[in-house]
C-alpha positions as CSV (number, residue, x, y, z in Angstrom):
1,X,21.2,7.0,19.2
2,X,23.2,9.0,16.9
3,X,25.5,7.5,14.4
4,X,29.4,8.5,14.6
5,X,29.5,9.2,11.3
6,X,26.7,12.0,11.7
7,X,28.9,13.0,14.6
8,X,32.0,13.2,12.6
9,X,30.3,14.7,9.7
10,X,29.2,17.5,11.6
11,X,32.3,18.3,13.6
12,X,33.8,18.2,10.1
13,X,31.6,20.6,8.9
14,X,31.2,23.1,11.5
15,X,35.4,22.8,12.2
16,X,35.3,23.9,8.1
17,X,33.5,26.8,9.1
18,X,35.0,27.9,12.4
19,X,38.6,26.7,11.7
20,X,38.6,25.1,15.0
21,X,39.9,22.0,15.8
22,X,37.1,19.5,17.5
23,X,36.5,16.7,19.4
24,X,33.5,14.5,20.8
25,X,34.6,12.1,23.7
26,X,32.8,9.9,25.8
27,X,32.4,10.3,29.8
28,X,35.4,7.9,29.7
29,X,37.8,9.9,28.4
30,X,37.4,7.6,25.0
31,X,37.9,9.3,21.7
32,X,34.4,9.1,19.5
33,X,34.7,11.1,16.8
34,X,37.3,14.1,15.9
35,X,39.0,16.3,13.5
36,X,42.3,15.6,15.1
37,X,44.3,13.1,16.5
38,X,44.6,15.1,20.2
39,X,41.9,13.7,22.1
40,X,43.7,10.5,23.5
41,X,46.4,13.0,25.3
42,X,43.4,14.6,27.6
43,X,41.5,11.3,28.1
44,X,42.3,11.9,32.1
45,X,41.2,15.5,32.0
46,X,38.2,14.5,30.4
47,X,37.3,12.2,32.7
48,X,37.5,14.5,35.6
49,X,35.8,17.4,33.9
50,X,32.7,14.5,33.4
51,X,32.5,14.0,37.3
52,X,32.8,17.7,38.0
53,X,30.0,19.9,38.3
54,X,30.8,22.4,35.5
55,X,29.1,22.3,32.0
56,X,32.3,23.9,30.6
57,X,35.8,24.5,31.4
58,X,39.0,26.2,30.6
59,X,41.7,22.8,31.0
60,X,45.7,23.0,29.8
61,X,44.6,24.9,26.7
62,X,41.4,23.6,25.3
63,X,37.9,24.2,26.2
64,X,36.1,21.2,27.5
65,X,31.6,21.1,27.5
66,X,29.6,18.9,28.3
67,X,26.7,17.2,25.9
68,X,23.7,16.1,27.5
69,X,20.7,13.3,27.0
70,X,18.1,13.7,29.3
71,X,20.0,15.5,32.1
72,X,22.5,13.0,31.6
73,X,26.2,13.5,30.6
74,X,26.5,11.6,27.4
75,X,29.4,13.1,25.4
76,X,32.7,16.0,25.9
77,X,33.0,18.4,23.5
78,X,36.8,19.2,23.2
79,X,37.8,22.5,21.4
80,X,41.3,23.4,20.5
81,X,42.2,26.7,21.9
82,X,41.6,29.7,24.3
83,X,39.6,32.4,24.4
84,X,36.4,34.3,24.0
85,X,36.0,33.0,20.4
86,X,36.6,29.1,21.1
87,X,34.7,29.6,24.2
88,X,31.7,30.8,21.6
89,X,32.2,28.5,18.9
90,X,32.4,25.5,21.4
91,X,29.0,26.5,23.1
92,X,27.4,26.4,19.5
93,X,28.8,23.2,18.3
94,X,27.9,21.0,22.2
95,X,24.7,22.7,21.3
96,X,24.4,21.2,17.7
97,X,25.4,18.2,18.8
98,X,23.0,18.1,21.6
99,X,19.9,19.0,19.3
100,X,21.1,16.3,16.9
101,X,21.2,13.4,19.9
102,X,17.3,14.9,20.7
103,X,16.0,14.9,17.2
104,X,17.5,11.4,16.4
105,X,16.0,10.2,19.7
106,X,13.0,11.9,19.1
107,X,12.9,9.2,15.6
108,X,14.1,6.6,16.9
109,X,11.0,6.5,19.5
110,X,9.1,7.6,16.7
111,X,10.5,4.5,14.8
112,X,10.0,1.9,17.4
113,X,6.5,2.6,17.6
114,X,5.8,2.4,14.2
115,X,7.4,-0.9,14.1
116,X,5.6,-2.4,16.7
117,X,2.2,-0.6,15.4
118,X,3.0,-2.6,12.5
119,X,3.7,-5.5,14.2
120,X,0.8,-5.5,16.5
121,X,2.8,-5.7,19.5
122,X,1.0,-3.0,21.5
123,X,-2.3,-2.9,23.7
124,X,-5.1,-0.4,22.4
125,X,-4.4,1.8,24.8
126,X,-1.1,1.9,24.9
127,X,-1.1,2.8,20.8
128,X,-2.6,6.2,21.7
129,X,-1.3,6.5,24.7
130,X,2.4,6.5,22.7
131,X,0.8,8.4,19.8
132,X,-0.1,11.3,21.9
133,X,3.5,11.4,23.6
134,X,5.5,11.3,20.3
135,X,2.9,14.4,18.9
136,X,1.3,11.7,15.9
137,X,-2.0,12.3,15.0
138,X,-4.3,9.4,15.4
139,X,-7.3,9.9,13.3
140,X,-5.4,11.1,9.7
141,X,-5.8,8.8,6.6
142,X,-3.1,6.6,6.3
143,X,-1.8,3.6,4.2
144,X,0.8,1.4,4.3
145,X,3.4,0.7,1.4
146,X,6.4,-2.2,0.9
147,X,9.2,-1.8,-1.2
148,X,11.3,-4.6,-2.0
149,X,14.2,-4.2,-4.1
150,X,16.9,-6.6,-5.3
151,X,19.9,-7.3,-3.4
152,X,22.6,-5.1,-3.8
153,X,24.8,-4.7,-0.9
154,X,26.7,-1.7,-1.6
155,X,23.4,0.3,-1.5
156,X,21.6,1.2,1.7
157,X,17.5,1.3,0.2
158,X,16.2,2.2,3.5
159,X,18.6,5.1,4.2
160,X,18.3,6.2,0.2
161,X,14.5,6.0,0.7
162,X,14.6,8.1,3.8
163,X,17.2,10.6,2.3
164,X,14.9,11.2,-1.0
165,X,11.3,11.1,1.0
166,X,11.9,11.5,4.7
167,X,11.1,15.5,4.7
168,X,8.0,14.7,5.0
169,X,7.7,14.7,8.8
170,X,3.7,12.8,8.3
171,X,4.7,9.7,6.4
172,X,6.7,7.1,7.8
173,X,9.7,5.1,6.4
174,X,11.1,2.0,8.7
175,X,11.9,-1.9,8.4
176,X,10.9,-4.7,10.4
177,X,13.1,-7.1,8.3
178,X,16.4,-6.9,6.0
179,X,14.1,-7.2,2.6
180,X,11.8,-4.7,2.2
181,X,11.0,-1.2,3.5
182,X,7.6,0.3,4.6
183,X,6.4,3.5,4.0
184,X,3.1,4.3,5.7
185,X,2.1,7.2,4.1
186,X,-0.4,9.9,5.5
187,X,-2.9,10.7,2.8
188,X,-5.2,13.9,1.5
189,X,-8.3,14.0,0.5
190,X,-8.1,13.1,-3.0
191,X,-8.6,9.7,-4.8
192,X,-6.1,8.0,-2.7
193,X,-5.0,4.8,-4.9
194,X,-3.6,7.6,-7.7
195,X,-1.7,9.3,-4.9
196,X,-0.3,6.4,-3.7
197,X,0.8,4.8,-7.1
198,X,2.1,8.4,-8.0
199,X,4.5,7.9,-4.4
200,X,5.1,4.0,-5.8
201,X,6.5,5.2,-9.0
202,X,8.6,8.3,-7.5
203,X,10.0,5.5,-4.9
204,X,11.1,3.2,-7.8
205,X,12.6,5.9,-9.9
206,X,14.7,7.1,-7.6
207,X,15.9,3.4,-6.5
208,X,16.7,2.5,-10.3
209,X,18.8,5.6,-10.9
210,X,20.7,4.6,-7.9
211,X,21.1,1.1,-9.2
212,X,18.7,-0.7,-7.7
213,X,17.3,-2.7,-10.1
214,X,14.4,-5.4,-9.4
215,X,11.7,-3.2,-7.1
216,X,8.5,-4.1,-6.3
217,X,5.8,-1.9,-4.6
218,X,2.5,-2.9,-2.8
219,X,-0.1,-1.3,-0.7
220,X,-3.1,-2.1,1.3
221,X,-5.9,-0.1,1.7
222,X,-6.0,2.9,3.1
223,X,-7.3,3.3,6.9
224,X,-8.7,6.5,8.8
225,X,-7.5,5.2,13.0
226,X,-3.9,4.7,13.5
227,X,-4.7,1.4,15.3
228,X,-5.7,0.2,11.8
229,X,-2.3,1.0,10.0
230,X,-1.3,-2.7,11.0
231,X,-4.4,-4.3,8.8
232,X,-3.4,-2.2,5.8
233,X,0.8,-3.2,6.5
234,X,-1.1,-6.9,6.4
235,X,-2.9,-6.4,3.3
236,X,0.5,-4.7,1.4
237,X,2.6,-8.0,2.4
238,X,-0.2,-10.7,0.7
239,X,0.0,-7.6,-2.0
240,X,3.2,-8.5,-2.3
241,X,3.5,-11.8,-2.3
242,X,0.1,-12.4,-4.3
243,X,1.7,-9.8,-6.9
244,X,4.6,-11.9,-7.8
245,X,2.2,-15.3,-8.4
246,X,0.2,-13.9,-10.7
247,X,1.1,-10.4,-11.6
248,X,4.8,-10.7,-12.6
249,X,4.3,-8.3,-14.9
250,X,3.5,-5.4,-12.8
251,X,6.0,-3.4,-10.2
252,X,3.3,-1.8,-8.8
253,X,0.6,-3.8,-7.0
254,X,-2.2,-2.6,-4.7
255,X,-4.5,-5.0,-2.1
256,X,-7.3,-4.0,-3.8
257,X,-6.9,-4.8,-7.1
258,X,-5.8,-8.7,-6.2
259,X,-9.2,-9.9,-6.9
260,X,-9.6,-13.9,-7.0
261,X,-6.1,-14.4,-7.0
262,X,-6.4,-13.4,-2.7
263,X,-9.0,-15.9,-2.4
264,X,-6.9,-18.4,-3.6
265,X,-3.4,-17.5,-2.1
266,X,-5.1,-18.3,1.0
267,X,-6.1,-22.1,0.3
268,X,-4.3,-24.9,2.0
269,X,-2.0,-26.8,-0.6
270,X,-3.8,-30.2,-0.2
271,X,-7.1,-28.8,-0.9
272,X,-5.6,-27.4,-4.2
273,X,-4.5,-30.6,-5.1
274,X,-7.5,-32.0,-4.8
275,X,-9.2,-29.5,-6.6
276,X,-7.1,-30.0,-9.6
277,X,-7.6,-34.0,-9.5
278,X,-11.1,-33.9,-9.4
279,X,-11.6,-31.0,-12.7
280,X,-8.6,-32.8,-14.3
281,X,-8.1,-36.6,-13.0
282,X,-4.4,-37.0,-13.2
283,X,-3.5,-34.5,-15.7
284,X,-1.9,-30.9,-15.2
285,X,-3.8,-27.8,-16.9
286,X,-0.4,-26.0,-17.3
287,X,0.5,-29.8,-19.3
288,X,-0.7,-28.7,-22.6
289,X,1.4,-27.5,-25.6
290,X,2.4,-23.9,-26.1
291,X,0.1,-23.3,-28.8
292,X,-3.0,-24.7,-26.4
293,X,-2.0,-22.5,-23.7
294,X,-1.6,-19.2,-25.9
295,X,-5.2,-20.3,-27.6
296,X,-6.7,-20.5,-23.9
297,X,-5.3,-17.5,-22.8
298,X,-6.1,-15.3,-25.7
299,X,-9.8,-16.7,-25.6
300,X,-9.8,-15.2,-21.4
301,X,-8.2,-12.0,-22.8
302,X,-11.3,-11.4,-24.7
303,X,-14.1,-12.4,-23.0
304,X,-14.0,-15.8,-24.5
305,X,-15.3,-14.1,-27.9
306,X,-14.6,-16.4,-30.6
307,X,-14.3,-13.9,-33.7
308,X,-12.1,-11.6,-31.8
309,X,-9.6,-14.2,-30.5
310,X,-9.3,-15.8,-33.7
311,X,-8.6,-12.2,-35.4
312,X,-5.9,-11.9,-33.0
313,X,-4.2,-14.8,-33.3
314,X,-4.1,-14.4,-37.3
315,X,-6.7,-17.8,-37.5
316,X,-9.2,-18.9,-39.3
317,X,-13.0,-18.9,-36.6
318,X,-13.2,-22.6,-37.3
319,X,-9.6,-23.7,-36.5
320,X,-10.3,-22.0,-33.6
321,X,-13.7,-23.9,-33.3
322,X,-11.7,-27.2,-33.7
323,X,-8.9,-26.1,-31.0
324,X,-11.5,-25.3,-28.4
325,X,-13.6,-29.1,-29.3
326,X,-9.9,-30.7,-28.5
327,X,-9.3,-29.2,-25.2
328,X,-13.0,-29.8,-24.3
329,X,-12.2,-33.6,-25.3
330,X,-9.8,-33.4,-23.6
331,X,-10.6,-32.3,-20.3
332,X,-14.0,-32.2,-20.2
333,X,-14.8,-28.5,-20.1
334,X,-16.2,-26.0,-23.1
335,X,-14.7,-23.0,-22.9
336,X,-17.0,-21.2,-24.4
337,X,-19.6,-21.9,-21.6
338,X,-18.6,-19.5,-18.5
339,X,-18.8,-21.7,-16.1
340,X,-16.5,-23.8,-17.5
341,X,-14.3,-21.1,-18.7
342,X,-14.3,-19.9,-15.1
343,X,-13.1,-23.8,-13.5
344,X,-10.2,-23.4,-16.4
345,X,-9.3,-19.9,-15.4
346,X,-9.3,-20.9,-11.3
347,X,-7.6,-23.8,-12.3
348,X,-4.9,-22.5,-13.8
349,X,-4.7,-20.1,-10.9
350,X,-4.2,-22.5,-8.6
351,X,-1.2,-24.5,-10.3
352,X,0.6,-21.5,-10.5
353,X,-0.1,-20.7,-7.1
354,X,1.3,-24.8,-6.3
355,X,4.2,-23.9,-8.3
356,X,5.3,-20.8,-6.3
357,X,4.8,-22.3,-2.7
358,X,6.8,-25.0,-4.1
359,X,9.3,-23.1,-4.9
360,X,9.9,-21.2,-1.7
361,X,9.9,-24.1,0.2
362,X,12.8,-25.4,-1.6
């Protein structure tokens, strides 16, 4: 349903233009919007004008219309004033206001279905069965995007979102919670991950310069049947949440690129416990001093070539050589064998995985 402030706005508006005063009242005779304070003094009027079987009328000086939504009565249009001009001017604003209560209805529908497309709430058939009705294609490349920005309560992200990229009558821009926004987004042709990390980067721009700091953006992959725009919403929220374990770093994070790190968001906490006593035995890989860790990391960075990491980290080859023998002492694993390099490298994954369920739990 239409808001009353895009009611009042628009009265406001169109009584700047006309210079006649306006008001929007319900079938009760209860003020909802106007541009003056008149409308509780013809609430009775009103009321009768709503039960008769005119769509406008001449009453003690103004001119009274009615507003319809779906053959149905819905608001009275009140215009200050006689005549063949007021007469005119109030036919053109009920009919204003009447397209607006369509075309908002006309999203809203739109809107619901998209949520519960994403949701998966809807039999097969009734997806294109709905689809057809509210004129969306069915068979158009599409891919679904989540934004999640930081709290900030005197901004409105979905509504600055839809302001700055809902002309775009293909894409869609809804919520199914109170953190994050989804975009799915109709595609072309192209190389589809550039197009969509070219949208990601517009989105956050515009959000930062609004003052919304803190955004993250993630995407599944795209899909070519609308009854598959719920797996690609799926694969954007383990994006997401996939992104923030082990790509801090990054605002922008697609399904695709997640590699390992999705295999092992999806492993039952006990099982990584396990894991990590039986490489390790009671000890933590995350445990070891900074200077280990950076060593370890710098060594994964380049392919676990010694020369190179020991170049970067300003070190001599065989200080390196005797850092390496430690940890291998240590824990049992050579680092510069692969497939002990890789246990290291999982392992690691997975206690920083442990750390972040941990701390959502809490």
């Amino acid at each position: 349903m239409i808001s009353n402030q895009i009611l009042q706005t628009t009265i406001d508006g169109l009584k700047g233009i006309s210079r006649v005063e306006l008001s929007v009242v319900d079938t009760e005779g209860k003020d909802v919007v106007s541009t003056t304070g008149h409308a509780g003094t013809v609430s009775k009027a009103a009321r009768e004008f709503a039960l008769g079987p005119a769509d406008s009328q001449e009453i003690q000086g103004y001119q009274y219309f009615k507003i319809y939504d779906e053959q149905q009565v819905e608001y009275i249009l009140i215009a200050c004033g006689t005549g063949e001009d007021v007469y005119m001017i109030g036919k053109m604003v009920a009919f204003q206001i009447q397209s607006l209560i369509v075309a908002y209805k006309e999203r809203f529908d739109k809107d619901n279905f998209i949520k519960n497309l994403l949701l998966d709430n809807l039999l097969l058939v009734d997806i294109y069965s709905r689809a057809k009705k509210l004129h969306i294609a069915t068979d158009v490349k599409r891919v679904a995007m989540i934004i999640e920005a930081g709290e900030r309560k005197d901004n409105n992200v979905l509504e600055c979102i839809r302001t700055h990229f809902g002309s775009n009558n293909q894409d869609f821009i809804t919520a199914v919670d109170e953190n994050n926004v989804i975009v799915v987004k109709e595609l072309e042709d192209t190389d589809f991950s550039k197009e969509v990390d070219r949208a990601a980067r517009a989105i956050i721009a515009v959000l930062e310069k609004e003052g919304i700091e803190g955004v993250h953006v993630s995407y599944g992959t795209a899909v070519g049947e609308i009854k598959e725009v719920s797996r690609s919403y799926k694969e954007a929220k383990m994006a997401l949440d996939v992104g923030k374990i082990f790509f801090g770093d990054r605002d922008v994070v697609a399904y695709s690129e997640l590699g390992i790190g999705r295999l092992i968001y999806q492993l039952p906490i006990p099982l990584c416990k396990m894991f990590i006593k039986e490489i390790f035995g009671g000890k933590s890989p995350d445990e070891f001093d900074e200077e280990t860790l950076t060593t370890i990391m710098k060594f994964f960075e380049n392919s676990l070539n010694v020369s190179e990491t020991s170049r970067q980290l300003f070190i001599h080859r065989n200080t390196l050589v005797y850092r390496l023998d430690k940890l291998q002492k240590l824990t049992g694993l050579d680092l510069r064998v692969f497939e002990d390099a890789i246990t290291f490298k999982i392992a690691l994954m997975v206690v920083k995985y442990m750390k972040y369920m941990e701390s959502i739990e809490y």
